[in-house]
ROGU-809055 format. One record per residue (C-alpha): x, y, z; residue in three letters. Coordinates in steps of 0.05 Angstrom, whole numbers, plus 5000, padded with zeros to 4 digits. Each point is the difference from the previous one (the first is absolute). Example, Ala and Ser with C-alpha at 12.3 -4.5 7.8 and 13.67 -1.06 7.14 Angstrom:
BEGIN
524649105156ALA
502750694987SER
***
This chain:
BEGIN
136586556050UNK
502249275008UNK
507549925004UNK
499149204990UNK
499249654939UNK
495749444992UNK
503649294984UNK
496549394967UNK
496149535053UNK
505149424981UNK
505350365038UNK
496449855064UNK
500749254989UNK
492149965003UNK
496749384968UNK
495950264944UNK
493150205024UNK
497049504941UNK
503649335021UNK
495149495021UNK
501349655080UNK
498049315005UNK
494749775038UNK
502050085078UNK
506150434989UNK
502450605019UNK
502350534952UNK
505350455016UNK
495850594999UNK
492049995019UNK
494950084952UNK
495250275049UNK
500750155088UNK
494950045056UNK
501850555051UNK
499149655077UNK
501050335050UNK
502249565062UNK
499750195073UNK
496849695066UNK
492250044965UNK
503049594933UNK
506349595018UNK
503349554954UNK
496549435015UNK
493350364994UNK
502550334926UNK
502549244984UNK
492049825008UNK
499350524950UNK
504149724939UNK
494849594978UNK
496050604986UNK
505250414972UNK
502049494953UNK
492149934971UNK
499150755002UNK
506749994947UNK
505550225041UNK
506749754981UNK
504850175056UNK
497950205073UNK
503250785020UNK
501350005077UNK
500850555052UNK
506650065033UNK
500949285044UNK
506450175035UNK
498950055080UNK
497250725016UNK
498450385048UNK
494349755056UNK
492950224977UNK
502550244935UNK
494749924945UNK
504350194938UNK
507149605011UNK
503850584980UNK
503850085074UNK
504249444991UNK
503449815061UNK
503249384989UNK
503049734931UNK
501549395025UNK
492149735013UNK
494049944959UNK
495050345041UNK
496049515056UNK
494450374997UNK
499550004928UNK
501149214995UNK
507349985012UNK
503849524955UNK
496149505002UNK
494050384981UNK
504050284934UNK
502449264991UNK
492349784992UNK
498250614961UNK
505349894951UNK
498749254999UNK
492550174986UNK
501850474940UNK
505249584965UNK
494849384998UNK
495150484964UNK
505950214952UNK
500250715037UNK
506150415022UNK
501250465062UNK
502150684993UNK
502350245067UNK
500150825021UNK
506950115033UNK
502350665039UNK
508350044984UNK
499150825028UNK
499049955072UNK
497949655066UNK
495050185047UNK
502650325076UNK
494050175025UNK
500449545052UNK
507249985012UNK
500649245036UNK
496049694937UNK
505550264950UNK
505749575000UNK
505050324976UNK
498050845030UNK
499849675064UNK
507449815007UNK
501350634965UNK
496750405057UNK
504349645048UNK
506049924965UNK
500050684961UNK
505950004953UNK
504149425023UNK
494049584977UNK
500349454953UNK
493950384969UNK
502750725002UNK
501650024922UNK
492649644987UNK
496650645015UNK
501550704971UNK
501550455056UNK
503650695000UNK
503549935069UNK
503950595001UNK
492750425005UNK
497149645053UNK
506150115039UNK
502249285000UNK
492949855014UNK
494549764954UNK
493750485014UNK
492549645018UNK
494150424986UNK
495849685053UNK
498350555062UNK
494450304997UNK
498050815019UNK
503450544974UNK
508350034979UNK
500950465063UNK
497749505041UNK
503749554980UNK
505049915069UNK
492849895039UNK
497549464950UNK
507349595016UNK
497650105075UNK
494749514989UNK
504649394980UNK
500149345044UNK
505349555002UNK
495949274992UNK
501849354996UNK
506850164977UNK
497650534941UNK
499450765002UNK
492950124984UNK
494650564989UNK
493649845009UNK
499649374947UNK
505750084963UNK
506249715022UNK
507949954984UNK
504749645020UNK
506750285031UNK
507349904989UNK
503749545036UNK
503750325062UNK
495150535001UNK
494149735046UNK
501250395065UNK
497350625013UNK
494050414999UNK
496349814928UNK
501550754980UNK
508149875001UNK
499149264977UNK
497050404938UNK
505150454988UNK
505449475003UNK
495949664940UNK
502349944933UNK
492550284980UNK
497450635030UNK
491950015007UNK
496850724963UNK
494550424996UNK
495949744944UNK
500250564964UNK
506750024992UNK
500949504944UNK
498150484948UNK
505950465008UNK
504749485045UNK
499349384984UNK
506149584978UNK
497949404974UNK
497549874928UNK
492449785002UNK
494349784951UNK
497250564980UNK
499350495063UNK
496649245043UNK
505050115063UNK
498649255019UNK
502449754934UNK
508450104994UNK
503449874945UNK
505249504982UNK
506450014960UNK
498949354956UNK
504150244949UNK
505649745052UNK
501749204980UNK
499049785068UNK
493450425013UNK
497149714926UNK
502249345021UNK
496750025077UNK
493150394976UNK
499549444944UNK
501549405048UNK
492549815003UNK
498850204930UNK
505749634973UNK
497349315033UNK
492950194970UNK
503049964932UNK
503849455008UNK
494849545036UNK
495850164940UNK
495850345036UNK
498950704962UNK
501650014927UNK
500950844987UNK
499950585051UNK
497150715002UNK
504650555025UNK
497650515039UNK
503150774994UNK
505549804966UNK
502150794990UNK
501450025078UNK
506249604984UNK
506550344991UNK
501149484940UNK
493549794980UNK
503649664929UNK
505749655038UNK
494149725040UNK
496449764947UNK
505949574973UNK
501749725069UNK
492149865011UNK
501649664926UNK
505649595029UNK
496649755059UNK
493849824970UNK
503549704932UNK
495850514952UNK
492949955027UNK
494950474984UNK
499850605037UNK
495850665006UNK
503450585019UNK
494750495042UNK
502750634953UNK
495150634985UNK
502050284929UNK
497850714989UNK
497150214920UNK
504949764960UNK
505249715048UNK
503349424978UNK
501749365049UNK
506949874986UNK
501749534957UNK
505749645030UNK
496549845062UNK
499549235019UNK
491450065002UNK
494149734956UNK
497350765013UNK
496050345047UNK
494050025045UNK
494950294952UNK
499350645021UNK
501650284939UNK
494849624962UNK
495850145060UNK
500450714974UNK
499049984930UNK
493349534999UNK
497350555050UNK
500450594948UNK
498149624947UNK
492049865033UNK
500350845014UNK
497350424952UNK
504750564985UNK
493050524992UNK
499150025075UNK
506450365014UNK
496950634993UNK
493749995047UNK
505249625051UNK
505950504997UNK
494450575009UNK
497049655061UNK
507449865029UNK
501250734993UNK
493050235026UNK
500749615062UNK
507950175009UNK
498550724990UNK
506750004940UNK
502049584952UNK
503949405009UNK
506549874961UNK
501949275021UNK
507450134996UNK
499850495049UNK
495449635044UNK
505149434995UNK
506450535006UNK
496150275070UNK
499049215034UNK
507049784986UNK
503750635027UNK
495349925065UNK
501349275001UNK
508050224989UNK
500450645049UNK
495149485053UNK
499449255007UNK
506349804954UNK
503850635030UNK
505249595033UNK
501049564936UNK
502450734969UNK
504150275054UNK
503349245009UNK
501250174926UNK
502950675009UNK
504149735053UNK
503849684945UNK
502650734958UNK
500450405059UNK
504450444961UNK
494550244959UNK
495850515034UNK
492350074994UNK
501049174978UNK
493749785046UNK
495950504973UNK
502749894926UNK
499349205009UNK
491950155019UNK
499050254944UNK
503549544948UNK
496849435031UNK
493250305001UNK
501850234919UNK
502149284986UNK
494049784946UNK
500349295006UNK
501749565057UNK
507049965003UNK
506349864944UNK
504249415002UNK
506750414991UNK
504749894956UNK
495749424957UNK
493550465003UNK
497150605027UNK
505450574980UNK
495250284956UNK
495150065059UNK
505050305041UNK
501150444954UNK
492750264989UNK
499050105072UNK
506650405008UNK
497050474946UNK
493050025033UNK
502650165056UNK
503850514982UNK
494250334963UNK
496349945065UNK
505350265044UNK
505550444965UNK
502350135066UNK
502649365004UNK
503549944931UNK
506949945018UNK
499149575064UNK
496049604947UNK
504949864952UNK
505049795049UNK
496349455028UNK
497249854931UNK
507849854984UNK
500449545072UNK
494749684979UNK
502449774945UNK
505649715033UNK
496349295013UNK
505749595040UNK
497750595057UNK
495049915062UNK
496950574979UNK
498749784939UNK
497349315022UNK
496250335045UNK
496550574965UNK
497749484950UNK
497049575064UNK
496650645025UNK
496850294939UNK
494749464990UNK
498850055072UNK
497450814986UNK
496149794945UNK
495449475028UNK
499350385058UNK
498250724970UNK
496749734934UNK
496949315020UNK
498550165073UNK
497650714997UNK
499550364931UNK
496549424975UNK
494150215056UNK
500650784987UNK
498749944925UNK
493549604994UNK
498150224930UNK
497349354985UNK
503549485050UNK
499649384956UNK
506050294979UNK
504250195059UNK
502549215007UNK
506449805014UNK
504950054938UNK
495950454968UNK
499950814992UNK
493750305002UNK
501950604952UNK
498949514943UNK
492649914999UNK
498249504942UNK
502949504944UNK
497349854939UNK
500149324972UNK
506050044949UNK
503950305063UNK
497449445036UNK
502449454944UNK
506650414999UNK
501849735073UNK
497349304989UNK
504149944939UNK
505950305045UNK
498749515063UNK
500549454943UNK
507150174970UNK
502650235067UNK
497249615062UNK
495649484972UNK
499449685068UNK
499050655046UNK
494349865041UNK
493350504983UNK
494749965058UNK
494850585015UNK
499049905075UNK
506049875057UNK
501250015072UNK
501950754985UNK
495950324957UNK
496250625022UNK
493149754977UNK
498249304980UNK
498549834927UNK
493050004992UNK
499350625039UNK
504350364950UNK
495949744943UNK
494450335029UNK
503150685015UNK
503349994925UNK
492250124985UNK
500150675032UNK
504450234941UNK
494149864946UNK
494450405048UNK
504650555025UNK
495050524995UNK
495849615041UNK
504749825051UNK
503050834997UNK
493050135010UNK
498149515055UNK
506750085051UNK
498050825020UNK
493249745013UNK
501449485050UNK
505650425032UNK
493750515007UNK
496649465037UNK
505849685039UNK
505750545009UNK
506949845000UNK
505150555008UNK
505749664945UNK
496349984946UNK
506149504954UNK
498949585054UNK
493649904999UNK
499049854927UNK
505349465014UNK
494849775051UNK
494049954961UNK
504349734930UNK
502649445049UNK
492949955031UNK
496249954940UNK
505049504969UNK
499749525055UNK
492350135010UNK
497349505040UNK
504950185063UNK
499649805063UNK
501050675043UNK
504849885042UNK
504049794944UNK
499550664963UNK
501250355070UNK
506049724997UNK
502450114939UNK
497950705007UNK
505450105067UNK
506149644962UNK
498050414922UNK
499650695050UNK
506149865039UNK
503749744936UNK
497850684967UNK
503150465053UNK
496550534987UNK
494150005050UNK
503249485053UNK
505449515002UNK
502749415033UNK
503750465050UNK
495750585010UNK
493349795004UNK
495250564987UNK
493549675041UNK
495750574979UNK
500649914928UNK
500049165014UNK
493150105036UNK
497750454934UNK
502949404959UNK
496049435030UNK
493250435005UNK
502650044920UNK
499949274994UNK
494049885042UNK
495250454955UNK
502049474950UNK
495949535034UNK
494850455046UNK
498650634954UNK
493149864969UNK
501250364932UNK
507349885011UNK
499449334996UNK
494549884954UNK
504350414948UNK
506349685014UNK
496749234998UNK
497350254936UNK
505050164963UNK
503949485027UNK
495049524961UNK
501050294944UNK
507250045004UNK
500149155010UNK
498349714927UNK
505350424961UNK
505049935068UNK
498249184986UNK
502050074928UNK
506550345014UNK
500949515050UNK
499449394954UNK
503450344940UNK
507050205050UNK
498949295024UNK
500649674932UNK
505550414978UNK
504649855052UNK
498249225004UNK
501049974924UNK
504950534982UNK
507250024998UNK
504249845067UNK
498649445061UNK
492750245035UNK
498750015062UNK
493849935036UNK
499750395065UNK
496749495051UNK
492250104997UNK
500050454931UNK
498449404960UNK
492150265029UNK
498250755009UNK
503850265067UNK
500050785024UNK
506449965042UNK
504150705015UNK
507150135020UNK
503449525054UNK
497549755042UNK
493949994966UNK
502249534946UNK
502449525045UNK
494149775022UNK
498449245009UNK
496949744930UNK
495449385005UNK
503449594953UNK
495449395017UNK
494250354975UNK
502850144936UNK
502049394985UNK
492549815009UNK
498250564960UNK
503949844952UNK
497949274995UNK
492750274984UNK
502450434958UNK
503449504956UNK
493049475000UNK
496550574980UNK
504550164936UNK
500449284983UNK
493249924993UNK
501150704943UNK
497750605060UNK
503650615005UNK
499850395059UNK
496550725013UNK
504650565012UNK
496950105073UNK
501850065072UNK
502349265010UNK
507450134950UNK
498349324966UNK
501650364925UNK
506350345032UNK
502049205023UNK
497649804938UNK
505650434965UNK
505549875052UNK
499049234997UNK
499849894925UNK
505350534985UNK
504649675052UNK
498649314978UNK
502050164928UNK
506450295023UNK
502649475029UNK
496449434963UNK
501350284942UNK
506950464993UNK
500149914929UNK
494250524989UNK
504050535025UNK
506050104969UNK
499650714963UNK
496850615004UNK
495950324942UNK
494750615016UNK
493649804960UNK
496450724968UNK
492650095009UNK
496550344934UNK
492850375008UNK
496550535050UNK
502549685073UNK
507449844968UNK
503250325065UNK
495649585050UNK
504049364980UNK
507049775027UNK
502549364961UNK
505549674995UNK
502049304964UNK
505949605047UNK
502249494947UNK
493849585003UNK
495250285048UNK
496050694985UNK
498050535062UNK
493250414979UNK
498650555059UNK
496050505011UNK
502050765026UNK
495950645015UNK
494449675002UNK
494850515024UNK
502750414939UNK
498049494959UNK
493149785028UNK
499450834989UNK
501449824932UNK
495449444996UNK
503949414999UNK
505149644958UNK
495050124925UNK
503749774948UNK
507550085028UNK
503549424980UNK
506549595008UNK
503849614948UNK
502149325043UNK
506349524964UNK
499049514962UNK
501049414995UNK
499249695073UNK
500649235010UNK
493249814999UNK
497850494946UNK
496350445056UNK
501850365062UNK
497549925068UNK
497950355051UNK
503549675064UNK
495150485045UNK
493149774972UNK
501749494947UNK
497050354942UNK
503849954932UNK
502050454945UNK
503049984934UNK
506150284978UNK
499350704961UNK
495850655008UNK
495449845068UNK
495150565029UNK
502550195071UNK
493549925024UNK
498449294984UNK
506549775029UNK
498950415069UNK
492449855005UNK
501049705071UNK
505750325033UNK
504150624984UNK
505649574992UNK
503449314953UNK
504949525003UNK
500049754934UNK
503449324985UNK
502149524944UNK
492849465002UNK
501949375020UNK
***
């Protein structure tokens, strides 16, 4: 249960998402962004090339990858190591400057991705500000930028960096050099305090403010807050004036050179005051759009008073998903889970298992640094696990939002471990004391549990149908029906009208189109329950969950290069933790794995079947594909296009998705796709993704060229045999005809005499099709007749 209420957009000084921009000018909120991703491959310069070609594909601001100066080699910009530089390799400020310049003279804004949680220390000398805290320890003028617990290192802030086993540890420090005026091992190096060079480099260490562990150490010993569990990512305190102000330094110049017009915040819930940052992100940037990066479980609410246009998408991400499954398959699928599992899964206990090993193992020293804080409760570490691993959404926002929460996961856990019911209650009461550390604190750490035990390992243990197991979503609910569906558009529209709704992302499990193709799986789930024992006859593989996660991700991204899929298979297994993991390998089942994969590709009836069935899997996985497509481009919120998803792409989890995209040749592509429909041709649904940039470029165009078509939301009721195969939706002025469960109804044999009554009266007396140009009257219209080419319309007011 949500303990927010929703408040009207207007309190979120928003322009109204009807108000017409003039020619050239910049609205204060997008109608439409184009995800780039910028690193060495694509720099600045080299995306400013590309704004010609955004702007004629539709695309009304450009969405950039984090710019500030990161860490050598680093493809993602997340490992900030400077806040003070645009990043040189990535075009530096002068590259942004032309960028920026480039966008504005089309009439396009910049979104840029910032990172407000942390800094990357993997190498120590790159990070500004860690490197004077290594050598200056507390007496720093960067000791208060970083959150360390000093008191449990000793006085010393603990490195995870030697190698070997924690008992041989006092050899590993045997092997440091003293070089060049730095205490290294092997490559890495530190620097040392000032007084403190002579010696042997064993005692220069130990009279550093830093002492070097083994590396498996940080889960139980750590003392500084991280991203996540990433040791080479440490967290900063921005909610500290001067921190805000020094991490912002670049940022701030950005915004008031003109160069970015709205910003993206990334994991905004690792802050200890993620609203207070939101209004000082206001301040500085004088009330510019901005995302906030939050996942919202079922029903969770954003709250209200936060200074943001809305989130990421992810929660629309989730909802379009289930609506293209059809709810019939979950029987076949649940058997075959259970089959191959040997029991029955029940998700919440799936999802109660990963977080309490993500609690009791790689976050372990977030919970004792936690218990540290009510040392006069006994049993608190162990009672702290399991609160945070009880917690059903991210994390609360004490005392605006989140008691409720709280208050659900005290219960839960109690029911879970009556054990613990009085320790329980006690901290429950702490908790609720917010002006406390602990507080602050737990509310940091809980979201830290759940993307690590739901996200980054239940999510590969429960592959029921893994379309569904994306980030922001929970797998337990299956499928949506279209007035469910209509329910959250209508919602996005009175609460967060300019929330941004996208279906692929830097960090999605599984890229869009490969989703749309496994969502088919749930209308032949007999045949796929039928199909998955047979190959595993053929091709063994000892964990049988995990190999249906395989073959669903297989089949969905069907054609796959190999080594691609082999490595997908190593991170899904190691994510899983079930066979093998990221710290103990299990080589014999990894060997069993790729043999797995490899009978994919060499297994004569193997592969015949599985290439097969993949074929037949690609027309309706094309349909979903062009129906999610339209719904997002046209529907309520600010789209985003992923880059390369304006074609057919099969990308997996990062890396994978952050592969180069030839943005060159779409921009000839679509250039000959756009002769061709002005001389009245629309393209085949085939291989090439013209009809999938057909949709994306006319949807986007519309959105920004013409905001006045979308100003409402009103779901539009099929009548006749195929009534539940059709999603539409009238935004103001502009109608959305798609098509779902669309083997079902080929089964069925086609659309017959379902109809659809479209408003009346258009400008123009007739509507028209902005996908093939065809035009209908107002009034009762057979389904069929307006669908005749594509499984999918964009019906406007003729001109």
């Amino acid at each position: 249960m949500s303990t927010t209420q929703p408040s009207p957009a207007t309190d979120r000084a928003v322009v109204p998402s009807g108000a017409a921009k003039p020619s050239g000018a910049r609205s204060r909120e997008p109608a439409s962004t184009y995800r780039v991703q910028i690193n060495a491959r694509r720099p600045l310069g080299a995306a400013a090339e590309s704004i010609g070609y955004l702007h004629r594909l539709g695309a009304d601001w450009v969405y950039l990858s984090p710019l500030l100066q990161s860490a050598e080699g680093s493809d993602h910009g997340y490992d900030v190591v400077d806040h003070h530089r645009t990043d040189e390799v990535r075009g530096g400020a002068k590259g942004l400057a032309t960028l920026a310049d480039a966008a504005h003279a089309n009439g396009m804004g910049v979104l840029a991705d910032i990172v407000p949680n942390h800094v990357g220390v993997a190498v120590p000398r790159e990070s500004v500000w860690w490197w004077q805290l290594l050598r200056e320890g507390r007496s720093s003028p960067y000791a208060n930028y970083f959150d360390v617990d000093w008191a449990a290192g000793d006085g010393k802030l603990r490195i995870p960096v030697l190698g070997g086993e924690p008992e041989t540890e006092a050899a590993e420090l045997d092997r440091l050099e003293l070089r060049d005026g730095v205490l290294a091992y092997y490559d890495n190096e530190y620097p040392i305090a000032p007084g403190t060079e002579s010696g042997t480099p064993q005692q220069v260490h130990d009279s550093q403010h830093y002492r070097l562990v083994n590396w498996q150490r940080a889960d139980a010993e750590l003392n500084y807050r991280r991203f996540f569990a990433v040791n080479s990512l440490a967290a900063i305190t921005v909610e500290r004036p001067e921190v805000f102000t020094d991490s912002h330094a670049e940022i701030a110049r950005w915004i008031g050179a003109g160069a970015v017009d709205g910003l993206r915040v990334d994991h905004p819930d690792g802050l200890a005051d993620p609203g207070g940052y939101l209004q000082s992100l206001a301040a500085l940037t004088d009330g510019r759009y901005v995302l906030v990066e939050k996942i919202l479980e079922p029903g969770e609410q954003l709250p209200d008073r936060w200074a943001c246009a809305g989130t990421t998408g992810y929660d629309a991400l989730a909802v379009l998903d289930r609506l293209l499954t059809d709810p019939a398959g979950q029987p076949a699928l649940d058997a075959l889970d259970t089959t191959l599992r040997g029991a029955p899964a029940v998700w919440p206990d799936l999802v109660h298992q990963a977080k309490r090993e993500v609690a009791d193992g790689i976050l372990h020293s977030e919970v004792l640094r936690l218990a540290r804080l009510v040392l006069q409760i006994d049993r608190a570490d162990d009672a702290i696990a399991e609160l945070l691993t009880c917690f059903p959404v991210y994390r609360s926002y004490l005392p605006q939002y989140g008691a409720g929460y709280l208050a659900e996961a005290v219960d839960t856990a109690v029911a879970r471990r009556p054990d613990l019911a009085e320790v329980l209650v006690l901290l429950h009461r702490r908790l609720l004391e917010t002006d406390t550390e602990l507080s602050r604190r737990f509310q940091q750490t809980s979201g830290m549990v759940m993307a690590k035990g739901v996200e980054d390992c239940a999510f590969y243990r429960w592959p029921r149908l893994v379309s569904l197991t994306e980030v922001g979503a929970d797998p337990s609910i299956f499928a949506l029906s279209p007035s469910e569906f209509h329910q959250t558009q209508q919602q996005r529209l009175a609460d967060w009208p300019h929330s941004m709704v996208n279906q692929s992302t830097h960090d999605t499990k599984r890229g869009e189109d490969v989703r749309a193709r496994v969502a088919v799986l749930s209308e032949i789930s007999d045949q796929w329950a039928l199909a998955v024992p047979r190959w595993l006859q053929l091709a063994p593989l000892s964990d049988g969950p995990l190999a249906n996660l395989l073959l669903q991700t297989a089949i969905g991204a069907w054609p796959i290069e190999r080594d691609r899929l082999q490595e997908y298979a190593v991170k899904a297994a190691r994510e899983a933790q079930v066979s093998t993991s990221w710290t103990a390998v299990n080589d014999a089942f990894e060997a069993q794995m790729s043999a797995f994969v490899d009978a994919l590709y060499d297994h004569p009836q193997l592969h015949r079947e599985f290439t097969e069935l993949a074929a037949r899997l690609t027309p309706p996985g094309w349909s979903n594909s062009l129906s999610a497509k339209l719904i997002t481009l046209a529907g309520v919120g600010v789209p985003d296009v992923y880059q390369g998803t304006e074609i057919w792409e099969n990308s997996l989890v990062d890396p994978d998705n952050r592969r180069s995209v030839d943005l060159d040749g779409l921009d000839r592509q679509l250039a000959d796709l756009d002769r061709r429909a002005a001389s009245g041709l629309t393209p085949d649904i085939d291989a090439s993704g013209d009809a999938k940039l057909l949709v994306t470029s006319r949807a986007l165009r519309l959105r920004r060229d013409r905001p006045d078509l979308f100003t409402g939301y009103r779901p539009l009721t099929a009548g006749g045999p195929a009534a539940e195969h059709l999603i539409g939706f009238d935004r103001g002025a502009a109608i959305v005809l798609a098509t779902r469960l669309s083997v079902g109804l080929r089964a069925r044999g086609g659309w017959a005499d379902t109809t659809v009554e479209l408003p009346g009266e258009p400008a123009g007396g007739q509507w028209r099709d902005a996908l093939t140009g065809n035009s209908f009257a107002p009034g009762t219209t057979r389904v069929s007749t307006v669908l005749e080419r594509l499984p999918v319309a964009l019906l406007v007011p003729s001109e």
